[in-house]
C-alpha positions in Angstrom: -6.6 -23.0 -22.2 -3.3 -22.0 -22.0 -1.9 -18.0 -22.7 1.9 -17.1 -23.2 3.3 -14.0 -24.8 6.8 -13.1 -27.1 7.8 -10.0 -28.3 10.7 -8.7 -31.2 11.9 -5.2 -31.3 13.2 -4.2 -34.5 16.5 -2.4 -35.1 19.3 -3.4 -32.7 18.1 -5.7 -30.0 15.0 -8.4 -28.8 12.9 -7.1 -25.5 11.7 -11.0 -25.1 13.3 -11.2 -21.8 10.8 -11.4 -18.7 11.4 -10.6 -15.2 9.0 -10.7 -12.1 10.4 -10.7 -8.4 8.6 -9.4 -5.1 9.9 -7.6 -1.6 10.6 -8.9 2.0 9.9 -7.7 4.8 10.9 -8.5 8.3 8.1 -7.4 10.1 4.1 -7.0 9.4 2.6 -5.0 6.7 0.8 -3.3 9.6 2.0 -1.5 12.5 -0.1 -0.6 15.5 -0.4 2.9 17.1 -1.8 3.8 20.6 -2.7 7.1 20.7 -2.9 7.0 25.0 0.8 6.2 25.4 1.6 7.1 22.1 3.5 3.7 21.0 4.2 2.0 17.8 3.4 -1.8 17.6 6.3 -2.9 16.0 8.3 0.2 16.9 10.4 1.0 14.0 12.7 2.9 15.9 13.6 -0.1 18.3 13.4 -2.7 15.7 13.8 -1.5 12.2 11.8 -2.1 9.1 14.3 -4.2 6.7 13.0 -4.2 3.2 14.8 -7.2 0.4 14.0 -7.5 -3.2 14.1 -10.5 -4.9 14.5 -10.2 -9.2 14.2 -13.1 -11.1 14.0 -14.0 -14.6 10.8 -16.1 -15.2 11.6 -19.5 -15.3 14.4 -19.8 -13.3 14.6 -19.7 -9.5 17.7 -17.7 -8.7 17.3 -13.9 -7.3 19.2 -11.9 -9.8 19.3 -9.0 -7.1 23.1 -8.7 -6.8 24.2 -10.5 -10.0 26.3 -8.3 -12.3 23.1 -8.1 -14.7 21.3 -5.5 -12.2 22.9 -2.2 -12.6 21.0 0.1 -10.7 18.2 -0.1 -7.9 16.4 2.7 -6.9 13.8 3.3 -3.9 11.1 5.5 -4.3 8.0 6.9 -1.6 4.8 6.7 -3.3 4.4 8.0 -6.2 7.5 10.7 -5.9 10.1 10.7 -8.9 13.0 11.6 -6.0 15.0 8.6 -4.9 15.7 7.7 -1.2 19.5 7.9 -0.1 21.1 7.3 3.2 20.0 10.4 5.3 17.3 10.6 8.6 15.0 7.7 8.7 16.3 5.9 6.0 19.6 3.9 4.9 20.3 2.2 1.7 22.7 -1.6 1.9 23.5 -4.5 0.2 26.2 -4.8 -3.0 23.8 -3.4 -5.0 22.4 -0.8 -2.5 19.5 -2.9 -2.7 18.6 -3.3 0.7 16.2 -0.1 2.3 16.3 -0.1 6.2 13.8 2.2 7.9 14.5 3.5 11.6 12.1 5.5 11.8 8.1 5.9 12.3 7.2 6.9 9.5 4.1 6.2 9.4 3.1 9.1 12.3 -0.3 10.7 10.8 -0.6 8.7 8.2 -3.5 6.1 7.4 -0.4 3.8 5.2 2.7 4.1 2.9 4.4 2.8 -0.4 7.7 1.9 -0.9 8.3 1.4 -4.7 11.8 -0.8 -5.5 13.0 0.4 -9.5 15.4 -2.0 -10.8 17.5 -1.5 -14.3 18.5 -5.5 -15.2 20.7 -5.9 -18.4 20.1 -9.1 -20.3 23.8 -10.6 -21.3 22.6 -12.1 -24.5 20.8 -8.8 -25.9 22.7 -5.4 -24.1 19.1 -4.6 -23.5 18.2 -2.9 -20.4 15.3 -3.3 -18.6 13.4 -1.5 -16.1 11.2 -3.5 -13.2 9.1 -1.9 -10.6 8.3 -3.7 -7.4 6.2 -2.3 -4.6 5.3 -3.1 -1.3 2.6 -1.3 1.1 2.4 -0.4 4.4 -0.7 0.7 6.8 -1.3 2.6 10.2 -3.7 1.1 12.6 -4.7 3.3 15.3 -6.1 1.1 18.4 -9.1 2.0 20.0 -9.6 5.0 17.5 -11.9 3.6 15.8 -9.8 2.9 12.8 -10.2 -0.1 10.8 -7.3 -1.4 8.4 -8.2 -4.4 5.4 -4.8 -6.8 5.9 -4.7 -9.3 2.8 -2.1 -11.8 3.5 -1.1 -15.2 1.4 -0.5 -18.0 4.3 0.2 -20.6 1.7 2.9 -18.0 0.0 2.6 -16.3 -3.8 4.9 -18.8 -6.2 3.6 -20.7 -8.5 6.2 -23.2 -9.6 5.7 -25.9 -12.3 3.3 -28.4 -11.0 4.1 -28.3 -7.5 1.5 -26.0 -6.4 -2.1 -25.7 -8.1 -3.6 -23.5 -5.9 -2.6 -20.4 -3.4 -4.9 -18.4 -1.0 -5.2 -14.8 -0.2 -6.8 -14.3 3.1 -8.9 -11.2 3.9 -9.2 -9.5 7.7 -10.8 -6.8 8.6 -8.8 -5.4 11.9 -11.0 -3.2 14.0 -8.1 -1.9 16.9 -6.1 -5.6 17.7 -8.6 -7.8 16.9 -10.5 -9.2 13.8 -14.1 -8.0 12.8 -15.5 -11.1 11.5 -19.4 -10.1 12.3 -21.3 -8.3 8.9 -18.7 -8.1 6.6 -19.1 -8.5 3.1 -15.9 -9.3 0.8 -15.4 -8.8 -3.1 -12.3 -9.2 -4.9 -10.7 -8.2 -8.2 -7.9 -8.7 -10.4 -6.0 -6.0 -12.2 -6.4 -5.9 -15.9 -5.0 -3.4 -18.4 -8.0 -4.4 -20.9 -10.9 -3.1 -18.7 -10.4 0.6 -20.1 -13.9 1.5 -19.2 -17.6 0.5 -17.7 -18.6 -1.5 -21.1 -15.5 -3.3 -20.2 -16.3 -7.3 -19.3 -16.0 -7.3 -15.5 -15.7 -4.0 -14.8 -17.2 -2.9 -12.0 -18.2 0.9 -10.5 -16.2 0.1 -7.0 -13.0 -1.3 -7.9 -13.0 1.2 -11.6 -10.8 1.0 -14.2 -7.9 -1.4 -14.4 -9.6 -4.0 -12.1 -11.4 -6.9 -13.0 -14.4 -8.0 -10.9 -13.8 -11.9 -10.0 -16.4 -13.9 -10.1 -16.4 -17.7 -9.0 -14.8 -19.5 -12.1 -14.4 -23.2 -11.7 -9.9 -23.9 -12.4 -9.2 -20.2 -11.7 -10.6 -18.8 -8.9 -12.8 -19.5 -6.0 -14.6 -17.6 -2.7 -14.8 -14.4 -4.4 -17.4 -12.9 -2.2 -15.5 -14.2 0.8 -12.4 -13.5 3.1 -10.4 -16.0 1.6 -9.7 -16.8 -2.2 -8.6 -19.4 -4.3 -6.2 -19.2 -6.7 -5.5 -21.5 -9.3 -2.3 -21.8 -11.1 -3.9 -21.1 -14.6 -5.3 -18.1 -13.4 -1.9 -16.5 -13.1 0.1 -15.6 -16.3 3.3 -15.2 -14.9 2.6 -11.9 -12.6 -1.0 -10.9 -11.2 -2.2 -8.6 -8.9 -5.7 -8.9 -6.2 -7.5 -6.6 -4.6 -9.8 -7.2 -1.8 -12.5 -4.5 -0.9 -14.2 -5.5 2.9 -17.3 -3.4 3.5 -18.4 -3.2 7.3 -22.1 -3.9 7.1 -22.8 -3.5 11.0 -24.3 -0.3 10.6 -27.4 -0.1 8.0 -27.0 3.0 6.8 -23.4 2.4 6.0 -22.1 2.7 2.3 -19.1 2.3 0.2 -17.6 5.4 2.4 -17.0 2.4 4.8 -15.0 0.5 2.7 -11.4 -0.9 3.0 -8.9 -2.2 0.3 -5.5 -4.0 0.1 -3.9 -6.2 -2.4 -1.4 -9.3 -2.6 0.6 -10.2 -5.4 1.2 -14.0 -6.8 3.6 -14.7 -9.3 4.7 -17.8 -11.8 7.6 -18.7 -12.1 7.2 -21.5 -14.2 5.5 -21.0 -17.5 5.5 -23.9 -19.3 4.4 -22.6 -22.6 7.5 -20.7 -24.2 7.0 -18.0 -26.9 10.1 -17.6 -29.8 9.4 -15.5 -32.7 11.7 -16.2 -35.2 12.9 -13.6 -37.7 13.9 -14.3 -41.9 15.3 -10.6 -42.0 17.1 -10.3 -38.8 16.4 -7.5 -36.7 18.2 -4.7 -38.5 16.8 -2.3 -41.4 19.5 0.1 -42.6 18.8 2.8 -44.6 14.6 3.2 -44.6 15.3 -0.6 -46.6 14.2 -3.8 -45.3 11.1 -6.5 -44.8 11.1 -10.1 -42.7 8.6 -12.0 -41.6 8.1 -13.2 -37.9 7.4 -16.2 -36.9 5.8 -17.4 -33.5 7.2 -20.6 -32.1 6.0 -22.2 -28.9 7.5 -25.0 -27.1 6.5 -26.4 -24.3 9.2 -29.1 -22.4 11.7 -28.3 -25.4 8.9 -29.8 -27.7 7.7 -27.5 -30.0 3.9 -27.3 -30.5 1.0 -25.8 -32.2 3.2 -25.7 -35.6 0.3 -25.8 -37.7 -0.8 -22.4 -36.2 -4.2 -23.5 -35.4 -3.9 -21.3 -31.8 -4.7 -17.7 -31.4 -2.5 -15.5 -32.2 -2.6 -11.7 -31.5 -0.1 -9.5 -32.6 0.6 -5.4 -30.9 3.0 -2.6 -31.9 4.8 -0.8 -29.5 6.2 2.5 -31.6 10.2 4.2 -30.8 8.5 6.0 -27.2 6.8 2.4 -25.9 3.5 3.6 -26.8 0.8 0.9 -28.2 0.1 2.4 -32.0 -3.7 1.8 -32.1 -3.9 2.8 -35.8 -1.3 -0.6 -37.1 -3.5 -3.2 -38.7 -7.4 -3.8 -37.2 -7.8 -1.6 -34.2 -4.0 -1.4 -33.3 -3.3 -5.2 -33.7 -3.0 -8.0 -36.2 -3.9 -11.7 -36.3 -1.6 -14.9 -37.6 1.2 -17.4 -36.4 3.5 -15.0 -38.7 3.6 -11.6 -39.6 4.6 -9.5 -42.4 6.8 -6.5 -41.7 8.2 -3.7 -43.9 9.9 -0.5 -43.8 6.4 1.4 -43.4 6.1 -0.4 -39.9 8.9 0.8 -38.7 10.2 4.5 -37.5 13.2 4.5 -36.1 12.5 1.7 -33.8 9.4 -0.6 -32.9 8.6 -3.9 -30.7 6.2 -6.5 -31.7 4.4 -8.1 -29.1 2.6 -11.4 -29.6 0.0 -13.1 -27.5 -0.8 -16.8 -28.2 -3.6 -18.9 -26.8 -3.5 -22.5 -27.2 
């Protein structure tokens, strides 16, 4: 089975574009603290945390991080709405100001930190601007505290491209001080899904909640689901997805979820080889509250268009003038066909249609 998505925003210009990208690091994703000499392992002070973002437009390989298409990056901490600038700890480089340096520990007291990277790319062919967030997360381990950090890592790396690679890896360890606890630990891992709104949702599961999909051992897609290390196949990833492993410490019987640890790894495609056009006999303009067209879904695959009968599934979503889903258009918010009827009625001021095709 193969899944690909298209989407047409009526008025003045066509969201279609889509972007995915990731962010460097020069050191680990976890740094160590002893609390007896009260040293940081990497010291961030003596060798600073350098962070890189990489944007690219799906199906291409070049990072469109400094190209004249990205005109603005911001850096945010957690979930705060204030950008970073150049002042104490941190300092902002690069020809796009792209680049965060940290030089300071500032981590002290704290079990972990996000960084989130907010990037505004213009597409030349549309004027449309688009907004990307990438994030990247950081833990404290204390040695010889007793604190115990979850480190998911991919050793194989997170691309899929084409056919080069048809599976990638994201290993689990549980780090008790500097070593790894291998002895009575328990792994389960999840995937995040927008469409598990809730526990009748399929896979949902009471420990990872809403918005994560329980995996379960699914020959093609995924493998070693209830271990430290899974499998990722390439059809398991439509373009951009998102695992989260939860470790439980069993060495202790009465222990419960309270002894739990989490951390996620990212994998992206880069390579879809299914490509969604939706085609439009009224253009993408209605003037005056007068107007209809119909659009049409087109897939190619190679440069070969296929599935021209229609005989795939195709799902089609509303995204009203404030990017909002409108769950009251057609059956439960969404429509079904290879082309789709739409008038004046459907649209107020402004709206995108979004459609999903499974072949």
């Amino acid at each position: 089975m193969s899944k690909a998505q298209g989407q047409f925003t009526i008025i003045d210009y066509n969201d279609a574009l889509t972007l995915t990208g990731y962010i460097s690091s020069n050191l680990a994703k976890t740094q160590m603290f002893n609390p007896d000499n009260n040293t940081y392992s990497p010291d961030w002070t003596a060798t600073k945390l350098v962070l890189t973002p990489s944007l690219y437009v799906i199906g291409t390989t070049a990072d469109k991080i400094t190209s004249a298409e990205v005109t603005s990056v911001k850096w945010y901490v957690g979930s705060s709405t204030t950008a970073l600038t150049t002042s104490g700890s941190y300092a902002l480089s690069g020809t796009k100001s792209h680049i965060l340096t940290v030089s300071g520990n500032v981590m002290a007291g704290l079990p972990g930190i996000d960084y989130r990277c907010v990037i505004t790319y213009k597409d030349p062919s549309t004027g449309l601007s688009i907004t990307h967030p990438l994030t990247i997360s950081f833990s404290r381990v204390v040695n010889g505290g007793g604190i115990v950090d979850l480190l998911v890592t991919t050793p194989q790396g997170n691309v899929f491209k084409n056919s080069e690679v048809t599976s990638l890896t994201a290993k689990a360890e549980l780090w008790r001080g500097s070593t790894v606890d291998s002895t009575n630990v328990t792994y389960a891992w999840a995937m995040m899904d927008s469409s598990v709104t809730g526990t009748s949702s399929t896979g949902y599961d009471a420990t990872f909640g809403i918005g994560w999909r329980k995996l379960t051992d699914t020959a093609g897609k995924y493998t070693g689901c209830a271990t430290g290390t899974l499998t990722l196949f390439a059809s398991a990833v439509d373009s951009y997805a998102v695992v989260k492993c939860i470790a439980k410490d069993t060495d202790t019987a009465s222990n419960t979820y309270g002894s739990s640890f989490t951390d996620v790894a990212t994998f992206i495609d880069n390579s879809d080889p299914i490509q969604v056009i939706i085609t439009s006999t009224g253009g993408d303009v209605f003037k005056n509250g007068q107007g209809s067209t119909t659009l049409t879904a087109v897939c190619y695959q190679a440069g070969v268009e296929i599935d021209a009968a229609g005989t795939g599934t195709y799902t089609w979503m509303k995204y009203n003038k404030d990017g909002a889903v409108d769950t009251a258009w057609g059956t439960s918010g969404s429509k079904t066909g290879k082309t789709l009827s739409v008038g004046t009625a459907d649209v107020d001021t402004k709206a995108t249609f979004m459609v999903t095709v499974v072949l």
